[in-house]
N, C-alpha and C positions, 0 to 999 in steps of 0.2 A: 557577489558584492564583497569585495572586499575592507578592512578597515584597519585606517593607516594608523590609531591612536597609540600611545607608547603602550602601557598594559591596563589589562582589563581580567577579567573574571571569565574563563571559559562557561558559558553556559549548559556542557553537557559533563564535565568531570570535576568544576567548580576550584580547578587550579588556576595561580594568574597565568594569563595568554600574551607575551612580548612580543612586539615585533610586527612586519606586516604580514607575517605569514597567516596572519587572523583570518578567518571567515566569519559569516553571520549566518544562521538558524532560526527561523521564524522569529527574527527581528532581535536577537542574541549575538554578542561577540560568542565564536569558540575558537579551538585549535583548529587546523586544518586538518588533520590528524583523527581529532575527535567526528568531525563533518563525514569527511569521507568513510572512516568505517560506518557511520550510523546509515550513511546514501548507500554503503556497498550489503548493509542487512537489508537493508529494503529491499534492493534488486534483485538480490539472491532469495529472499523470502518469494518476492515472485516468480521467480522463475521455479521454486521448489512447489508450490503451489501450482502454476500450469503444467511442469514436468507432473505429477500425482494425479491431476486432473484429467487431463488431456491425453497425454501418451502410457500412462499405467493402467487405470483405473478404466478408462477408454477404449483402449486396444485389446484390455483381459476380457470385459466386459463384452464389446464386437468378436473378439473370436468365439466366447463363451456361446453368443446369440445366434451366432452366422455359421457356425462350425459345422452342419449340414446341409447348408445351400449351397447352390447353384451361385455363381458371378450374377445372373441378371434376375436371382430372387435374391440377392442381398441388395440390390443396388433399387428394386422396388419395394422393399422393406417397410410399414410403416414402422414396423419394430425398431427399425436402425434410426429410422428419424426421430423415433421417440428419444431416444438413447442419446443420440446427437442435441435436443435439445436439452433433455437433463443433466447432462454434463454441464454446458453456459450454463442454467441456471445455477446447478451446483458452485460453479465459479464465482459467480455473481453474488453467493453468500459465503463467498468463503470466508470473512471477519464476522460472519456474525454470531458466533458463539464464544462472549465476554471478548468483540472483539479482536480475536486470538485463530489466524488460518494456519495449517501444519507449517508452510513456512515460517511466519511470525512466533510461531512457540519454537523454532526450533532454532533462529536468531533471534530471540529476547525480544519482541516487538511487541504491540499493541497499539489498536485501533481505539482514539477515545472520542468524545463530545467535545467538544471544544466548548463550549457553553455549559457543560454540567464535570466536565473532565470523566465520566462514569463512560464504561467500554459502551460500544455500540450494538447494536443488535441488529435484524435482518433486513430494515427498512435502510439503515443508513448503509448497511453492507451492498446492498442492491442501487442509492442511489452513487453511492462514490467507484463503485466497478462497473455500471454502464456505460463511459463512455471507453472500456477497454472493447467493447464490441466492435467499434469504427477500425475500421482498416487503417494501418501504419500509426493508430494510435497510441500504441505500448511503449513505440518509438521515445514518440514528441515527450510522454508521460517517465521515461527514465532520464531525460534530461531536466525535465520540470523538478525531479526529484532532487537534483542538485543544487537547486534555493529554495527547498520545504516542501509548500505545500503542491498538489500536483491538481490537474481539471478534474472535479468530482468530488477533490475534498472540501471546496468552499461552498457548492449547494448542498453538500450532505454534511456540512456542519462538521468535519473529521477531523483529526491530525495524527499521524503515527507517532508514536515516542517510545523509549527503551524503556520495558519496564522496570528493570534494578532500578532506574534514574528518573522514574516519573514525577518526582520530587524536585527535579535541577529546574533553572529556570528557561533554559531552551524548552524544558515541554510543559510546564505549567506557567508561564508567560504572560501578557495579553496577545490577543490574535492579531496575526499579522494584517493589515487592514486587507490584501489581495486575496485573503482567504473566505469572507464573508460576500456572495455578491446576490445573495437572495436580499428580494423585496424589505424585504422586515429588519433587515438591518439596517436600512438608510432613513 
């Protein structure tokens, strides 16, 4: 969404923003500028997050386990299935220690409450990454990521924000009203 107003207050670097090159941030004028770096940590945060998860950790882990078997005693493994399910889970908590997964500390990010601003923990890390389970969903969820909030962060109460900047008012804001849609907020 863009906004046509002559200038305003970028809400992520807090310089005026001219012009229509404006965007909005959970319900913030910013620069364009400032937007797209902040959507291009987020995606690279997850993707360094499934790269570590999935293909390192996963693959060292499966050869480490299977490195004596046969083709059709790895593939009857319940060892491997185990292994396969503790990774998802591992995924599924990746923010919840102060909010903060290897991607997010390593682009400046954090996972907060949107209702108390305090990082989240392993309940809210688990319910705003379950619906990356669904097929072709990571999809739909890096485009969602280019007007704020994304599916998962509005029943887990979330919002990602830089932490240098948790301060600006793109991330300490009021909630954008499409971010809340649990019962208890209406």
């Amino acid at each position: 969404m863009e906004n046509t107003s002559s200038a305003a207050v970028c809400g992520i670097c807090g310089l005026e923003a001219h012009g229509r090159e404006n965007k909005t941030l959970f319900g913030h004028v910013v620069h364009k500028k400032c937007k797209d770096k902040f959507v291009l940590n987020r995606e690279l945060a997850w993707v360094i997050d499934l790269v570590v998860t999935f293909m390192i950790t996963g693959n060292v882990l499966r050869y480490v386990m299977t490195k004596d078997m046969t083709t059709a005693e790895e593939g009857s493994s319940i060892a491997v299935l185990v292994l396969e399910l503790s990774l998802i889970v591992v995924f599924m908590l990746k923010d919840s220690i102060r909010g903060i997964s290897l991607g997010k500390l390593i682009t400046g990010l954090q996972v907060i409450d949107v209702r108390n601003g305090e990082p989240i923990g392993p309940l809210q890390s688990i319910q705003r990454n379950l619906i990356t389970l669904i097929p072709i969903a990571p999809i739909v969820l890096a485009f969602q990521m280019r007007g704020g909030p994304r599916f998962g962060e509005g029943w887990a109460h979330t919002r990602v924000i830089q932490r240098a900047r948790r301060d600006k008012p793109a991330f300490v804001g009021a909630t954008a009203v499409a971010e809340d849609w649990s019962s208890a907020a209406r």
